[in-house]
C-alpha positions as CSV (number, residue, x, y, z in Angstrom):
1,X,0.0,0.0,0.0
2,X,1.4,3.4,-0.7
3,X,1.9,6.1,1.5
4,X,-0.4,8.3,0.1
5,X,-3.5,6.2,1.0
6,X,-2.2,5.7,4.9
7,X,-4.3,8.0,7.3
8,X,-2.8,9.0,10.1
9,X,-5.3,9.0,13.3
10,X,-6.2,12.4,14.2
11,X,-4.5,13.6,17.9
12,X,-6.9,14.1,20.5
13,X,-7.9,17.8,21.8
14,X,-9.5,18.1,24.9
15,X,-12.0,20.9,25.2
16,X,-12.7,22.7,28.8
17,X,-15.5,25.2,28.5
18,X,-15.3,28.3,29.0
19,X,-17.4,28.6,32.6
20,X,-15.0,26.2,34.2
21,X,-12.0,28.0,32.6
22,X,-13.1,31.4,34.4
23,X,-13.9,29.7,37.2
24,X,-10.3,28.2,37.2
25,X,-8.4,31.6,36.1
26,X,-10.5,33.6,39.3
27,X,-9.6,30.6,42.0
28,X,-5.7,30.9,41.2
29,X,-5.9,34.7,41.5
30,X,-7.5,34.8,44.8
31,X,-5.3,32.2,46.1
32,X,-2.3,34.3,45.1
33,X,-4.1,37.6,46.1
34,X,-4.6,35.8,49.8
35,X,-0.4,34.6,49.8
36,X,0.3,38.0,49.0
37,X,-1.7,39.2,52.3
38,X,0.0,36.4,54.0
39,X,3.7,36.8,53.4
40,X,3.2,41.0,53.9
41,X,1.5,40.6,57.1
42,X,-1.7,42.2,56.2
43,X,-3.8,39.3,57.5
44,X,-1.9,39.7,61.0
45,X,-2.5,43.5,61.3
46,X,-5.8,43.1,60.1
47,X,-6.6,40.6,63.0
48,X,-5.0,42.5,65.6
49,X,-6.3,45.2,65.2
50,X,-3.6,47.3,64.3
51,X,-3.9,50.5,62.0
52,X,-2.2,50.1,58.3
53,X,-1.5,53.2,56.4
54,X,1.9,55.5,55.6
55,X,2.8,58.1,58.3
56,X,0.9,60.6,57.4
57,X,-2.2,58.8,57.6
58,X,-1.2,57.5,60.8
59,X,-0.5,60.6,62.2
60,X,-3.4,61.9,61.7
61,X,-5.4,59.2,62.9
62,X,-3.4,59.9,65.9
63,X,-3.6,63.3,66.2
64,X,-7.9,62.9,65.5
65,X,-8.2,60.2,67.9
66,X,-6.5,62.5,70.8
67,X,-8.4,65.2,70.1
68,X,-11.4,63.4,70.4
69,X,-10.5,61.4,73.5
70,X,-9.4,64.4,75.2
71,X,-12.8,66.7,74.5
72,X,-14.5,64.2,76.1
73,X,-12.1,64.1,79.3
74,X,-12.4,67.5,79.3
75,X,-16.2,67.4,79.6
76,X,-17.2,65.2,82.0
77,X,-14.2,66.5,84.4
78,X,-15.5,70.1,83.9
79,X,-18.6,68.7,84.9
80,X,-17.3,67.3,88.0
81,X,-15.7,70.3,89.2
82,X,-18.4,72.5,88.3
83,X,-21.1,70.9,90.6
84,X,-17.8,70.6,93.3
85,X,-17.9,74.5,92.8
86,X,-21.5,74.6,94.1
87,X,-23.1,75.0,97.5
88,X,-23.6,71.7,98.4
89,X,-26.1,69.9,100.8
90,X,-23.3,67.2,101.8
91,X,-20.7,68.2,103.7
92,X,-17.8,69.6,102.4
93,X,-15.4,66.8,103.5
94,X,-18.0,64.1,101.5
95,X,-18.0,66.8,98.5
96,X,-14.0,66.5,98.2
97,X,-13.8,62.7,98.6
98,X,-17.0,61.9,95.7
99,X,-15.8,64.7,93.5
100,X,-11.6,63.2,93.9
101,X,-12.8,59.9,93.5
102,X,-14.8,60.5,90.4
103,X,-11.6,62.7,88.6
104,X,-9.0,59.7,89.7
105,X,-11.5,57.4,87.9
106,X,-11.4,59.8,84.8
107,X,-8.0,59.8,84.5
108,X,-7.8,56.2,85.2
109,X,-10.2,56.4,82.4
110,X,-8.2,58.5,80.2
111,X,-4.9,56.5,80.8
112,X,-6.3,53.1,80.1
113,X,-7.8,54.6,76.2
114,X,-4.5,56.0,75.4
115,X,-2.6,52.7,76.2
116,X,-5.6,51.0,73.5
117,X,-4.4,53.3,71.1
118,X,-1.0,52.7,71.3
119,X,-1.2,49.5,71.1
120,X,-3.6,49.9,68.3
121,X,-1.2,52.3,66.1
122,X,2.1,50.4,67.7
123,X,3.1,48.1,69.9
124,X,2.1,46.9,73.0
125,X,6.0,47.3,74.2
126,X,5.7,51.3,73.8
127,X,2.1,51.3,75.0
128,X,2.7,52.2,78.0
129,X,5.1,55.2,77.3
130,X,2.9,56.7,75.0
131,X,0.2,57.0,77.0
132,X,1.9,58.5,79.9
133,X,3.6,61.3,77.5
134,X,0.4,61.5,76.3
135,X,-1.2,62.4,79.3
136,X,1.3,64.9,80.6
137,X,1.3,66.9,76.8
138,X,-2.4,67.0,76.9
139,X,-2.6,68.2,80.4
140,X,-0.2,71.3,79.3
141,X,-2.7,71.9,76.1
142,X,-5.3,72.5,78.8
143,X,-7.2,75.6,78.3
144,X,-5.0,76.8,75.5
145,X,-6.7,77.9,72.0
146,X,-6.2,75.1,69.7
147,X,-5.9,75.5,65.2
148,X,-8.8,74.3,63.7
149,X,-8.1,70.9,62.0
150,X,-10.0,69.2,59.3
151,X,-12.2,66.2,60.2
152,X,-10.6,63.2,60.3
153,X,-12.5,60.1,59.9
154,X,-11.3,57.7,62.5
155,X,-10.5,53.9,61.8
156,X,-12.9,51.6,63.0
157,X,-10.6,50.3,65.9
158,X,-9.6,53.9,67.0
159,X,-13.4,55.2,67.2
160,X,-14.5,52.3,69.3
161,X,-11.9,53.2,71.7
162,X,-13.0,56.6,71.5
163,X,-16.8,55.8,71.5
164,X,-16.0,53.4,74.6
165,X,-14.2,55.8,76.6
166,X,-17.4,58.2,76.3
167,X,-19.6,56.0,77.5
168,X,-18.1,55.1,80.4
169,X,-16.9,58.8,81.2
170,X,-20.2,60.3,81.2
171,X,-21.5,57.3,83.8
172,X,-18.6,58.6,86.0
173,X,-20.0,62.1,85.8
174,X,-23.1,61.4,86.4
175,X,-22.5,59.5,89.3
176,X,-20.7,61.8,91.0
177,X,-23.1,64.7,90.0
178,X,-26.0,62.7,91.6
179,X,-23.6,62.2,94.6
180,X,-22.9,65.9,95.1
181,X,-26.7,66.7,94.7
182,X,-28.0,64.8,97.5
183,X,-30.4,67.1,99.0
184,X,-29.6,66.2,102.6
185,X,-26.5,64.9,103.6
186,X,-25.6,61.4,104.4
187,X,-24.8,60.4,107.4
188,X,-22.6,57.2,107.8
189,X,-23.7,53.9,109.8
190,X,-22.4,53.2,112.7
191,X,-20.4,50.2,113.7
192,X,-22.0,47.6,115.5
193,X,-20.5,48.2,118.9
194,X,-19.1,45.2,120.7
195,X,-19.5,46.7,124.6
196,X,-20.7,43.5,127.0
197,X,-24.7,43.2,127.8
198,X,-25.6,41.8,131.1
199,X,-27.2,38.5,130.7
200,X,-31.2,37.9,130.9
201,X,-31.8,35.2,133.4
202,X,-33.8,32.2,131.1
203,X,-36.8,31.6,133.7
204,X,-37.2,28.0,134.6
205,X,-40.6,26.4,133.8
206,X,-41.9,25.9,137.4
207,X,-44.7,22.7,138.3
């Protein structure tokens, strides 16, 4: 037989539609797009919490978030002093110990939100130090005029810090403001006393 008349069998073509193909092609990106996130350490900031941006950003995140923290400080210990400034129906010596108590708790208060933030825009290891600079810059700020900033929309970590720190700050004040409002003054209990009581014969059940 010649060569001409040979056929040679056709090679066979496998044919993937086009559905699965996409379906292929998007599976491989998002796999890579998730290894990217990975071997960054996105993921890991993302789950702790931590702010991502460049320095600028951060900076103003930082500068918004103290501004915000401290307005609120500055409120609810304004209000405590303010009602401590007040003829009172309590006793002077129970007006300074509620109205102390309640401005140790704010800056308790204070202290513990600026430690969340620096862990939040940091590191736990610096934390600490932050927050106690912190407190003594914003303290010298106090009562001086301050530029007018833009508005600064605050990460979602930051303004729960911020959101949480109001709540609780305005229970503190109004604590102590119904404290120093009592209309009469309150008078402490006193002590069970331990002095001896002469004993009360038992009377004998006579026949």
């Amino acid at each position: 037989m010649s060569q001409r008349g040979t056929r040679r069998p056709a090679p066979s073509v496998f044919i993937l539609p086009m559905g699965r193909l996409i379906r292929i092609v998007g599976t491989v990106l998002v796999a890579l797009f998730f290894i990217g996130l990975v071997a960054t350490g996105t993921l890991a900031r993302l789950a702790s919490g931590t702010v991502v941006g460049d320095r600028a950003s951060i900076a103003a995140q930082q500068a918004a978030t103290e501004r915000d923290l401290e307005r609120g400080y500055e409120q609810a210990t304004d209000r405590v002093r303010e009602i401590r400034a007040l003829k009172l129906a309590i006793t002077a010596q129970q007006a300074d110990a509620i109205a102390n108590k309640a401005l140790a708790d704010l800056a308790a208060l204070r202290h513990n939100a600026l430690v969340a933030i620096g862990q939040t825009l940091g590191s736990a290891d610096v934390a600490e130090v932050y927050a106690t600079s912190t407190e003594k810059a914003l303290d010298a700020k106090r009562g001086q005029s301050q530029p007018s900033v833009a508005p600064v929309l605050l990460a979602p970590r930051l303004y729960t810090i911020v959101a949480r720190f109001n709540d609780l700050a305005t229970q503190i004040a109004d604590r102590a403001a119904g404290d120093l409002s009592q209309t009469t003054p309150t008078t402490p209990t006193p002590s069970p006393t331990s002095s001896p009581r002469p004993a009360t014969p038992t009377p004998t059940p006579t026949r």
